[in-house]
N, C-alpha and C positions, 0 to 999 in steps of 0.2 A: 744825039741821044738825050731823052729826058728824063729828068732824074723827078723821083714824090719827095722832096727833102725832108716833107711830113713825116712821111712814113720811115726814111733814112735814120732822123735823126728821135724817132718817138720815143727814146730810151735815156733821151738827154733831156734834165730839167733845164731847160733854158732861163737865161737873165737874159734880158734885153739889156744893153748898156752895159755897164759896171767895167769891170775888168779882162771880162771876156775865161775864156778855156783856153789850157793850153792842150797839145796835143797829147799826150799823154791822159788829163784828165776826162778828155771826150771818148779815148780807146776803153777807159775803165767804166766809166757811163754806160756805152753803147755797145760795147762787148764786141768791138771791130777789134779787126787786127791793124797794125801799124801801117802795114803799105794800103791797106783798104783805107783806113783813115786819112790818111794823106793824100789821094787821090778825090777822098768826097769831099774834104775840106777845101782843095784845090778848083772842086765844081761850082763848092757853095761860093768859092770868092768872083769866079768867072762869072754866076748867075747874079751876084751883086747881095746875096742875102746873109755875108760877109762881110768885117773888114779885120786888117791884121792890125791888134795893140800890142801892148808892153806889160806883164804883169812879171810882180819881183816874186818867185821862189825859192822856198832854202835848199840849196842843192845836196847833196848825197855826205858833201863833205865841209857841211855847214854852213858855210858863206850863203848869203843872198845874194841873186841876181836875176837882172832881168832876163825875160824871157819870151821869146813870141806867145800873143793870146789871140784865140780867137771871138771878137765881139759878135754876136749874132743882134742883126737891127731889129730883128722883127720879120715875121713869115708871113 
C-alpha cells in the first residue's frame, strides 16, 4: 500500500529535528483519531520518514516525564 505522507500529514506543522511530536500532539494537529494515528505513525517509521525520541511532558498529575516523540527528518 502507498501512503502521500504529504498529504497524510498536511495538517501538521512540522519541525524537522527538535524534539519531535508526541502522539497525542500530532491527533490534535491533524484531527486523526488515535488508532488512525498510530497506525500512520507506524507507516511513517517503516517508510524511514520517521524516527522514535524522548520528549519530557508534564503529565495530568504534574510530574514530568518522558515520553515517546516523534522526530519527522525531512519529507
Amino acid at each position: 500500500m502507498t501512503m502521500d505522507f504529504d498529504a497524510l500529514f498536511a495538517g501538521l506543522a512540522f519541525q524537522v529535528g527538535g524534539d519531535g511530536y508526541t502522539t497525542a500532539e500530532i491527533m490534535e494537529q491533524t484531527g486523526m483519531s488515535p488508532e488512525l494515528t498510530r497506525r500512520r505513525i507506524k507507516q511513517a517509521l517503516a517508510a524511514g520518514l520517521c524516527r522514535v525520541g524522548r520528549k519530557l511532558v508534564q503529565r495530568i498529575d504534574g510530574r514530568v516525564a518522558p515520553v515517546p516523540a516523534y522526530v519527522f527528518e525531512g519529507r
